[in-house]
Structures are given as C-alpha cells and as structure tokens.
C-alpha positions in Angstrom: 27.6 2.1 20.9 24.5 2.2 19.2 23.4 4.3 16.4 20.1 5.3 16.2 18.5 7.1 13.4 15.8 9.2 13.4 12.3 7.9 12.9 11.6 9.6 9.5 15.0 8.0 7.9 14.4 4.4 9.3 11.3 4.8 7.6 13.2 5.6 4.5 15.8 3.2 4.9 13.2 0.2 5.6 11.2 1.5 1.9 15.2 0.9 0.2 15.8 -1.8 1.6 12.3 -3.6 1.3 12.0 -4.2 5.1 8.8 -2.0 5.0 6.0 -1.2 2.7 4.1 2.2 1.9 1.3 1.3 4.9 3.8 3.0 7.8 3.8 6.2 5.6 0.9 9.0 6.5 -2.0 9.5 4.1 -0.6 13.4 3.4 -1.2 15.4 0.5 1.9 17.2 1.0 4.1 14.5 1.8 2.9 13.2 -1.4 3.6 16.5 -3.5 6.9 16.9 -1.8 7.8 13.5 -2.8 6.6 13.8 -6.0 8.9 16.9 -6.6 12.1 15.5 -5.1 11.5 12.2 -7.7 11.2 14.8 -10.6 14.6 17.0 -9.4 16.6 13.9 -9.0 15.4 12.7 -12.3 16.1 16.2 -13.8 19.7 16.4 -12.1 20.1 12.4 -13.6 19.4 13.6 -16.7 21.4 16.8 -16.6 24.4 14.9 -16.4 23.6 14.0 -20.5 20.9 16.2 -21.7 20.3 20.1 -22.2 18.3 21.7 -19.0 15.1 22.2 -21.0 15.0 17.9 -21.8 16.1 16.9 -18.3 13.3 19.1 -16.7 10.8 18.0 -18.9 12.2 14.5 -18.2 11.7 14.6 -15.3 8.4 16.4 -15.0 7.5 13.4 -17.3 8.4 10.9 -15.3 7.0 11.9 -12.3 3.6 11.9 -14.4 4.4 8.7 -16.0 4.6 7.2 -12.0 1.9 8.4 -11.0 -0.1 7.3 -14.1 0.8 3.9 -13.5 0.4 4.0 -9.9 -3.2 5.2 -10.6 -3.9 2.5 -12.9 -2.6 -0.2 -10.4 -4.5 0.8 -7.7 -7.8 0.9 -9.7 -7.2 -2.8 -11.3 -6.0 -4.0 -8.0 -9.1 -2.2 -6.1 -6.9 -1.2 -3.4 -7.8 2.8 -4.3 -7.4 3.8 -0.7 -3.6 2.9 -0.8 -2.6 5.0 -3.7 -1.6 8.5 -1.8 1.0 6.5 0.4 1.8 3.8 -2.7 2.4 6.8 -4.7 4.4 8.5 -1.9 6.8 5.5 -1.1 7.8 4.8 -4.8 8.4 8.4 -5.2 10.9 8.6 -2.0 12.1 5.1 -2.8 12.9 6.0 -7.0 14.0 9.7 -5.8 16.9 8.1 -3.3 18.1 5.5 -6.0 18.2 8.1 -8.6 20.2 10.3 -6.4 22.5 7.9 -5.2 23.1 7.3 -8.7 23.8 10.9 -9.7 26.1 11.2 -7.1 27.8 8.1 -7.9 28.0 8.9 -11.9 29.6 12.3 -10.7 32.1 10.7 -8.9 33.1 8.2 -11.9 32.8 10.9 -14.8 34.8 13.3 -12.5 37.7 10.6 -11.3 38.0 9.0 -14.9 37.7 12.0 -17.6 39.6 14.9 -15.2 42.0 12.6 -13.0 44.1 11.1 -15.5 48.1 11.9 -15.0 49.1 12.9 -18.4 46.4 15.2 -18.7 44.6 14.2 -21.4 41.9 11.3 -19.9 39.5 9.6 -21.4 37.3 10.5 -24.3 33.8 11.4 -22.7 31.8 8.7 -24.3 34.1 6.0 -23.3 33.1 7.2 -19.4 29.7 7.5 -19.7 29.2 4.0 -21.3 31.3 2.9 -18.6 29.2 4.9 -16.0 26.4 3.6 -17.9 27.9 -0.4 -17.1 29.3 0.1 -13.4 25.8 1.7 -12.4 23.5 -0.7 -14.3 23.1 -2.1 -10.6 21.3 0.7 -9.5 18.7 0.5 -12.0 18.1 -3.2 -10.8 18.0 -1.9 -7.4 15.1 0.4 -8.9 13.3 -2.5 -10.3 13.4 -4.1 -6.9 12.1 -1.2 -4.5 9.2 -0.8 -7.0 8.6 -4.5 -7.1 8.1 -5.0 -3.8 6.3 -1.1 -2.5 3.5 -2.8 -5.7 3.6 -6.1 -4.1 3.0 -4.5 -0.9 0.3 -2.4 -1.5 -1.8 -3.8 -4.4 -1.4 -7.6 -3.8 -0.2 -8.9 -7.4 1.7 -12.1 -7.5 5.5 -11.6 -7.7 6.3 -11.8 -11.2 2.9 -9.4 -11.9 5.1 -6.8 -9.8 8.0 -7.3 -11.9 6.3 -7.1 -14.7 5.1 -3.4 -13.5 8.3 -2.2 -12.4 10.9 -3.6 -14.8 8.5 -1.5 -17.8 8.1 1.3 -15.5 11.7 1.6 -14.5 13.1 1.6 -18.2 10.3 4.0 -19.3 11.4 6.6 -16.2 15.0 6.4 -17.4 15.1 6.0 -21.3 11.7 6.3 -23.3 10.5 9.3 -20.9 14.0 11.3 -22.0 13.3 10.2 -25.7 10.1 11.2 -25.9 12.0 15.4 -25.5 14.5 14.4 -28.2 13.6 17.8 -29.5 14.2 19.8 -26.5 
C-alpha cells in the first residue's frame, strides 16, 4: 500500500529534502507573510528553550528580517528580482521546519536527560544543553544545506557562492541575531 501525501506537503518535503526548488511554490503575498511568521515563531519557541520571552521574540522577529534582508540582496546582485517572493517563501518554510524539528527534538533530550534520571537528581542543566547543543549540531548543517541549494536554485551562484550565503546566514539566524538582544 501506497502512501500518498497531499500535494501541499510533497511540496514541503521536496524543499527539505532538496528534490525541488522555490519555482513550484505560487507568487502569494500571503503565502509569503504566513511563512514568514511561522519562521519567526519557530525561531522564538527555539530560542525560548534558553532565553527570556522578550529576547526570543525579538530573536526571532530579527531573524526573519535578517532573511529576508539577505534574500533581498541576493536577488538584486543575482538579477533574478522576479524570484524573490517565492525564494523568500521556500527558505522561510524550509528554515521554519528545521528549526521546529529541532525544538521538538531538544525538548525531547532536555526532558529525557535532566527529569528522567532514577535517583532523582539528573543532570545539571548546562551539562544537557551543551549536549543538546552537540547531538543537534546536525540540524543546523541540515539548515545550511536547504538554504544552499533553495539560493542555488533560484539565483544561479556557483555552489560554493551558495554556501558561502547560507553557512553566514545560518549562524547569524541562530547565534549573532539572539546576541544582538543580550539586553532583553
């Protein structure tokens, strides 16, 4: 038997997995806002998991900013300004799954090794979030890769050009976005 899924999540899927490029999403101003929102939640709820609510919010306002800023500025180098809305849209779905899988995973790990142990006491709280922080460094690669190849896709640079945009892009998102609300 023969799953199949519906369109919109094969669509999804294929953006993940780098089977398909930003070109099979719709030119739609709302798709593009409602993307663009569920890339900022899932960063807030990332950085929830270390920060106050004011800092994670604002992180993730930020970040979603900080994407589309560089999105922007791809597109008009490149010259491929008609492909921005959908660009824009797939590296916001594609950055807004990762970063969720990776909240759910980091709950999983910070719940199973600080709360789970037998004798009660479990493990001091920054022992399990450096190791969260190790086991999921993966994910973060992952990241790198989906952006990678939606900018290769859309605004034709040469491989390591697109790594060069998304391995800078990635870390900014994740660390020097959250840094920059230190005071939050």
């Amino acid at each position: 038997m023969k799953l199949t899924l519906p369109a919109p999540i094969q669509t999804v899927v294929g953006i993940v997995s780098w089977k398909l490029g930003p070109e099979v999403l719709p030119k739609s101003p709302l798709l593009l806002t409602v993307s663009l929102v569920a890339f900022a939640v899932s960063v807030s709820l990332r950085q929830a998991m270390d920060y106050s609510v004011a800092r994670a919010v604002a992180s993730g306002i930020g970040s979603a900013a900080v994407l589309g800023a560089v999105a922007y500025f791809c597109a008009k180098v490149s010259g491929y300004n008609e492909r921005l809305m959908q660009t824009l849209t797939a590296l916001a779905i594609g950055g807004a799954i990762v970063i969720l899988v990776n909240v759910f995973l980091r709950f999983i790990l910070v719940v199973s090794l600080a709360f789970t142990d037998a004798s009660g006491e479990g493990l001091p709280y920054i022992n399990v979030v450096e190791l969260a922080n190790f086991l999921l460094f993966p994910l973060l690669i992952w990241n790198v890769y989906v952006f990678a190849a939606l900018f290769r896709r859309s605004f034709r640079p040469s491989v390591p050009v697109a790594f060069a945009i998304a391995i800078p892009l990635v870390f900014i998102v994740n660390y020097w976005v959250p840094a920059a609300f230190r005071s939050l």
